[in-house]
N, C-alpha and C positions, 0 to 999 in steps of 0.2 A: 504494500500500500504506500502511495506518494506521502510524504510527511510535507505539509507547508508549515514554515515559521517565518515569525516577525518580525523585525529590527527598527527599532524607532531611534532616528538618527539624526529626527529635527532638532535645531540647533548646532550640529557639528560641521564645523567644517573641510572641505578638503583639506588631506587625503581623509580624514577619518569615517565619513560613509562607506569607502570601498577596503578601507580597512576592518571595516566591524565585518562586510559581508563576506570577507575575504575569509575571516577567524571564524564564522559561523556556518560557514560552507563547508569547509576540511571535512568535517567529519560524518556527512551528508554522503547517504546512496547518488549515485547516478539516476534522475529524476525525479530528485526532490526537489522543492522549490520555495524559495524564499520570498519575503514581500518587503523589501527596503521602503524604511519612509523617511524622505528627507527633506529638507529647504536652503539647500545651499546650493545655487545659480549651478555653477561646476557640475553638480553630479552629473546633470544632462548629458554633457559628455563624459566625465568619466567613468561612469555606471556601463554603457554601449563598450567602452572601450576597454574598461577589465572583461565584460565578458568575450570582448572577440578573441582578448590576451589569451585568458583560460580557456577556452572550449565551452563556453558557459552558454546558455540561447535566454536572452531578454525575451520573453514572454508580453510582456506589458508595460506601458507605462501611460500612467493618467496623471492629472495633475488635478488638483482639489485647493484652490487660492494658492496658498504658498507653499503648501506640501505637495513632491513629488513623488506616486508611488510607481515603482519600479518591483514586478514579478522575474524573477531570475530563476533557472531551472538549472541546476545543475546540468553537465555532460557527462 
């Protein structure tokens, strides 16, 4: 069964969003998936661009005001 988990990560800023998903991914099956929620401008891109780094597939991303939620699935 997929596991999703959550990372709330409003208020931090680059790198520390892609750091937190980065430490909360490790230990994650292949097809799990995570929901990063942030508000710091940056992650936009650097969220797409950790997961092209890792193997990872961005699933989602909505925006809701100033929080960006970003679905990340593991590879």
């Amino acid at each position: 069964m997929t596991e999703i988990t959550e990372i709330d990560a409003v208020g931090l800023l680059c790198p520390l969003p892609v750091l937190k998903l980065r430490k909360r991914m490790m230990p994650l099956a292949s097809g799990d998936q995570i929901v990063l929620i942030a508000d710091d401008p940056a992650s936009i891109v650097d969220v797409p661009h950790f997961c092209n780094e890792q193997g990872h597939e961005l699933i989602d991303r909505r925006e809701d005001g100033a929080r960006i939620f970003f679905t990340v699935q593991k590879g």
